[in-house]
C-alpha positions as CSV (number, residue, x, y, z in Angstrom):
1,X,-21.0,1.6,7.8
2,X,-21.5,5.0,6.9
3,X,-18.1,6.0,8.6
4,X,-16.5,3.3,6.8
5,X,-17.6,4.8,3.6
6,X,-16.7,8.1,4.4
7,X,-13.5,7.2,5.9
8,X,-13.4,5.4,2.1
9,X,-13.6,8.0,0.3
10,X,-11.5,10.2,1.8
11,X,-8.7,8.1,1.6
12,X,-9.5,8.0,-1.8
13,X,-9.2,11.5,-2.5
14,X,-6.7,12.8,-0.1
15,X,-3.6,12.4,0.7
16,X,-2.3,10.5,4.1
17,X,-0.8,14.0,5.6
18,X,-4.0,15.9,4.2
19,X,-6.0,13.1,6.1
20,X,-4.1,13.0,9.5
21,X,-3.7,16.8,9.7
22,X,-7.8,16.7,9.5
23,X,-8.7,14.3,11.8
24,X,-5.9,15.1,14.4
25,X,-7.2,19.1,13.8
26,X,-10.9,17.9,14.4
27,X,-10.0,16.4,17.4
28,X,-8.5,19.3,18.7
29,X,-10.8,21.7,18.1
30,X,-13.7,19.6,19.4
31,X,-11.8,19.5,22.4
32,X,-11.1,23.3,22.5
33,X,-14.8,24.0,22.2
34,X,-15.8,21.6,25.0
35,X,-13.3,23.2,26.8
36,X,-14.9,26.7,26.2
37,X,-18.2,25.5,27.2
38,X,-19.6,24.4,24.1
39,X,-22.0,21.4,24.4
40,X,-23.2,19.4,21.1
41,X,-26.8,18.8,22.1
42,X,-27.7,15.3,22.6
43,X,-30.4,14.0,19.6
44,X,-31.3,10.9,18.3
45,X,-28.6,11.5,16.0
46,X,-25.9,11.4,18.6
47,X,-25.0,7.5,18.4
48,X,-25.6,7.7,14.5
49,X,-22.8,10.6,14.4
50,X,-20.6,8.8,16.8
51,X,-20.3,5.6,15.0
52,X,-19.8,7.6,11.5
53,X,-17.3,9.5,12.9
54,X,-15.6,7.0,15.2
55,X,-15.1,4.6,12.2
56,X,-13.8,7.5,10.1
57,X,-11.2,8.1,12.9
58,X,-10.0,4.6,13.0
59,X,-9.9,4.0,9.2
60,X,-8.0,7.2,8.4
61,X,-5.9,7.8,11.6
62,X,-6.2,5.0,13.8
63,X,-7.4,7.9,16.3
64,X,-11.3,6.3,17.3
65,X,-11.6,7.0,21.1
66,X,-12.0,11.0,20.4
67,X,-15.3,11.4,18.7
68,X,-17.1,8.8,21.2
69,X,-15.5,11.0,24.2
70,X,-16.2,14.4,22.7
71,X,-19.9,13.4,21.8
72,X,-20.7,11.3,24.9
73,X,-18.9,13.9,26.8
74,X,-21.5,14.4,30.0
75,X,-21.7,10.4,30.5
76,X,-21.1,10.1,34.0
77,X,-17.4,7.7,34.6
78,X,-19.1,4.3,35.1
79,X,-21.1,4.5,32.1
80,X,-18.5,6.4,29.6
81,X,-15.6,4.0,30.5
82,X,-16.7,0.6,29.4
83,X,-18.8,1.7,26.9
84,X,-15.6,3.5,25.1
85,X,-13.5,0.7,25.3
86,X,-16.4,-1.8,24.0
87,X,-17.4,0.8,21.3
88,X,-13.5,0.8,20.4
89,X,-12.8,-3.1,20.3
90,X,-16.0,-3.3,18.1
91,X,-14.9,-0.8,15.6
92,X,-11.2,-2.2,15.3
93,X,-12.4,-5.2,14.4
94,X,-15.1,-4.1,12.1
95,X,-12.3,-2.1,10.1
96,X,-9.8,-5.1,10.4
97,X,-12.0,-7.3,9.0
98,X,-13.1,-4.5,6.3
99,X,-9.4,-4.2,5.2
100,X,-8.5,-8.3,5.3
101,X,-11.8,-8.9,2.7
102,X,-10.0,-6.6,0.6
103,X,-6.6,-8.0,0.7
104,X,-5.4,-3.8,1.9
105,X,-4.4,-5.3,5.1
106,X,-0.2,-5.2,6.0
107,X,1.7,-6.3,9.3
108,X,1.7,-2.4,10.6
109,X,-2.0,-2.4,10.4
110,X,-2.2,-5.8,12.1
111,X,-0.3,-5.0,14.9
112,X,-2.2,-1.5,15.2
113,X,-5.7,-3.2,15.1
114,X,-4.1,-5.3,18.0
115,X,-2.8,-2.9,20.2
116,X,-6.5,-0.6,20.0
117,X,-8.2,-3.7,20.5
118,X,-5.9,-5.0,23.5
119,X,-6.2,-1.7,25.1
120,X,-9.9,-1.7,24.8
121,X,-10.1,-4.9,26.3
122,X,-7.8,-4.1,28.8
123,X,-10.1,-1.1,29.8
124,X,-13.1,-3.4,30.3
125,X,-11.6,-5.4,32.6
126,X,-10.0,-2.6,34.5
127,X,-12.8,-0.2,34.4
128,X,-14.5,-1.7,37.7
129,X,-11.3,-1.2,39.6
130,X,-10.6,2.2,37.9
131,X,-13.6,3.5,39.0
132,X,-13.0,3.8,42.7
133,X,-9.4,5.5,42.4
134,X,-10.6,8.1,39.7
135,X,-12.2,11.2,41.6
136,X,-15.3,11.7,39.3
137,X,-14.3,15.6,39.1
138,X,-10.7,15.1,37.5
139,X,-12.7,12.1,35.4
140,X,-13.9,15.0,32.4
141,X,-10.7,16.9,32.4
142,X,-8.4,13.7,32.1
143,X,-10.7,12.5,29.5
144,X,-10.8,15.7,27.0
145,X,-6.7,16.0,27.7
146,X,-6.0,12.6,26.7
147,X,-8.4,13.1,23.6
148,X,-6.9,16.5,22.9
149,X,-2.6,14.8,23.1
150,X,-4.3,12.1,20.2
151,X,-4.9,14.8,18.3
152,X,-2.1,16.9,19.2
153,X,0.0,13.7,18.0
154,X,-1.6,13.1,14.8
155,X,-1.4,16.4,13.9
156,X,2.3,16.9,15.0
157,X,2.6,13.4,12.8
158,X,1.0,15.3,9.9
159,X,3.4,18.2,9.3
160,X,6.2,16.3,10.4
């Protein structure tokens, strides 16, 4: 909720390229300081700040799967995968359902709440599977790569 508020707010008071150049630049840094060897220190905190910031994502840039990797970043494979895509399916819904009670809902966002959801439930069923082929020491880097392209995307989207 407190995500959904913030993400609120800022769409509220900024405008959409002001927004997507954020979040997409947030992303990448986070990823450039895990990269560098930073490690957010894990608190009691940690799931509070990853739902905040997971349901910012997805409410202003549609971007959600970032945050939970970057701050759930030393979860070993088996227990980062299904967890992600669950976290992700939840969260789409919650903000579909936020934007359909107040009538801000249009076909685009429709079929871009789909397409997160579908691919989150298409990562729990394949997770199991996944796990064997994916060699747990390329299982990080691929992770932090494909979180650091989302951002890369939404920020290229931003100043284009």
């Amino acid at each position: 909720p407190v995500g959904l508020v913030a993400g609120e707010f800022s769409l509220a008071v900024l405008s959409e390229r002001g927004l997507r150049l954020s979040v997409g630049l947030l992303v990448v840094g986070s990823v450039g300081a895990l990269l560098s060897g930073w490690r957010p220190p894990r608190t009691r905190w940690t799931p509070v700040l990853t739902g905040c910031l997971v349901a910012f994502g997805i409410r202003v840039a549609a971007l959600p799967g970032p945050p939970y990797a970057i701050l759930h970043h030393d979860d070993p494979p088996h227990v980062l995968r299904p967890n992600l895509a669950a976290f992700v399916m939840v969260m789409s819904l919650a903000v579909t359902v936020r934007l359909a009670v107040a009538g801000d809902i249009a076909a685009r966002d429709l079929r871009l709440s789909a397409l997160l959801m579908g691919s989150a439930v298409i990562g729990l069923v394949l997770s199991p599977l996944a796990r064997r082929l994916v060699d747990r020491t390329l299982f990080r880097p691929l992770v932090l790569a494909l979180c650091g392209l989302g951002g890369l995307g939404t920020v290229l989207g931003a100043v284009a």
